[in-house]
C-alpha positions in Angstrom: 42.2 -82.8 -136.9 43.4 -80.1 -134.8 45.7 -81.7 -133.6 47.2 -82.4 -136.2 47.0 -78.7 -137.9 48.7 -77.8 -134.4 51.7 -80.2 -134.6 52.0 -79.2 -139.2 52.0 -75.2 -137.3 54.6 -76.0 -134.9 56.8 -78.2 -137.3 57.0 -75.1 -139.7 57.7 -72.6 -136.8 61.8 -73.0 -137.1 61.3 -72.6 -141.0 59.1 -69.7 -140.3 61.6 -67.7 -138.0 64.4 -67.7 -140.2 62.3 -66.8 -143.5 62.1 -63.5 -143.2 65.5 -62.3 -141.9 69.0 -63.5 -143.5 72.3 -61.9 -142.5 74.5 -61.2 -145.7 78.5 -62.8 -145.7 80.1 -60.0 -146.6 83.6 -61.7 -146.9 81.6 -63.8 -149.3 80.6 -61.5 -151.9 82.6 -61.3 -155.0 84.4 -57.7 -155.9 86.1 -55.8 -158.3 88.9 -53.3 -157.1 88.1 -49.5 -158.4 90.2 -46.3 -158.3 93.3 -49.0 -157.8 92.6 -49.3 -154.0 89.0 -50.3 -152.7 87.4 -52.8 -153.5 83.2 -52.6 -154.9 81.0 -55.0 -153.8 77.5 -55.2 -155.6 74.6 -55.4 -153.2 71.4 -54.7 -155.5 71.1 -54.0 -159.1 69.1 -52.4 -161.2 67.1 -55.0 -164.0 70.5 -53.5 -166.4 72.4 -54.2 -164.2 73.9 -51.3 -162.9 74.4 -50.9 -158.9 71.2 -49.6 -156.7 73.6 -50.6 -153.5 77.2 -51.3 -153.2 79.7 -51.8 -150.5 82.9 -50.2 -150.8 85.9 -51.4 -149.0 89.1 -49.7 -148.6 92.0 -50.9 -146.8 93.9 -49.2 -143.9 96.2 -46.1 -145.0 94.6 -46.0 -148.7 93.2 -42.6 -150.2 90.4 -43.4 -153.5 92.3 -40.6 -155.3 89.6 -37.5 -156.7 86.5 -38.6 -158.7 83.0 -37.6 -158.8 79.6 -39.9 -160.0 78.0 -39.3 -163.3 74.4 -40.5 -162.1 72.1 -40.2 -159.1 72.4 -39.0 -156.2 74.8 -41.0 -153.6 73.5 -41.8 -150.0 76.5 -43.1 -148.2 76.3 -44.8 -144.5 79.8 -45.7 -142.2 79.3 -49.2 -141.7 82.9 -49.7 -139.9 86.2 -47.6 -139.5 86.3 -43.7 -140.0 85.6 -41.6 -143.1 88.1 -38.8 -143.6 85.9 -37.3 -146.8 87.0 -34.2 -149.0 85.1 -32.4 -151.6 87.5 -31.2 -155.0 89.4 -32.2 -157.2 93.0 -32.1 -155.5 93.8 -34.3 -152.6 94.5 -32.3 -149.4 94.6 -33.8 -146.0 93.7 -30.2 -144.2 91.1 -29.9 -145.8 89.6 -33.2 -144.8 86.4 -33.9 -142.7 86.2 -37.0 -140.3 83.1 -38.6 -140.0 82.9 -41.9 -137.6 80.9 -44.7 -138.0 77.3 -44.9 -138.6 77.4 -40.9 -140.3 75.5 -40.7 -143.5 76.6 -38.3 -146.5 74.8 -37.9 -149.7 76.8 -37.5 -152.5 75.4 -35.5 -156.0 76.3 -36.8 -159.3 79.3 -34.5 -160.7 80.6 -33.5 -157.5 84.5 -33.9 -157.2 85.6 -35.4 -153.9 87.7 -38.1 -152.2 88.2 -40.2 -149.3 90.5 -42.2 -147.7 91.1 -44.9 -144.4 93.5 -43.2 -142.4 92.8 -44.4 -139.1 92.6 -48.5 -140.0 90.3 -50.3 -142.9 86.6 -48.5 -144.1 83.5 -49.9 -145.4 80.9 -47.9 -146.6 77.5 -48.5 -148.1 76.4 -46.7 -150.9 72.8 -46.3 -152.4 72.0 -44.7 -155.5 69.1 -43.3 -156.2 67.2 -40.6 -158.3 67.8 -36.9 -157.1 63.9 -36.1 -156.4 64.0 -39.3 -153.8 65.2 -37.8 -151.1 62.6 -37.3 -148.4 62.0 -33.4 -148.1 63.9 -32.8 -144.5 66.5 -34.6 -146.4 66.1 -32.6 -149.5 66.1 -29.3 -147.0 69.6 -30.2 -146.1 70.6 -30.6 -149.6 70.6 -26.9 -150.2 
């Protein structure tokens, strides 16, 4: 009887390694192109189905004109490329800040801003989440 629980054990064990971690295909997730230039990829939704997590993809040379959120508070991470990030309503290269890959931002709902890819394509993760989530060092840098 052991053995055999042994030999059922180390049958599952291949099944068992792979069941808790899955890399995501990222060229296989379906998108819809916002602000005429990136491209939104859902990652997580809410149980109405608006986005918890997104991608964002924007293409080499492209600017996501002037916008700003209408709810909760944006955390956004620099998966690949460079940032070049400004806060406003008018587009002005000067006034741009570069942040490289693997900077995080946070975003609040309302605030004008832009961004743009000028140094080859971007991807960006975004999380959305309420404005009291932040943890407080993160809420200290806030203000």
């Amino acid at each position: 009887m052991k053995h055999l629980i042994t030999a059922a054990l180390l049958a599952a064990l291949p099944a068992l390694a792979h069941a808790g971690t899955q890399q995501i295909d990222l060229d296989a997730l379906p998108g819809k192109t916002v602000h005429d230039t990136a491209t939104l990829k859902p990652l997580a939704l809410t149980e109405d189905g608006k986005p918890l997590s997104v991608l964002l993809e924007v293409p080499a040379n492209a600017v996501v004109p002037a916008h700003a959120t209408k709810s909760g508070l944006r955390m956004l991470t620099v998966v690949d490329g460079t940032l070049y990030w400004g806060d406003g309503d008018k587009i002005d290269a000067g006034a741009e800040t570069v942040y490289p890959q693997g900077s995080i931002l946070m975003v609040r709902p309302g605030e004008m801003h832009w961004l743009a890819a000028r140094e080859g394509a971007l991807r960006l993760q975004l999380v959305v989440m309420p404005e009291d989530a932040p943890t407080p060092g993160v809420a200290k840098q806030l203000n």
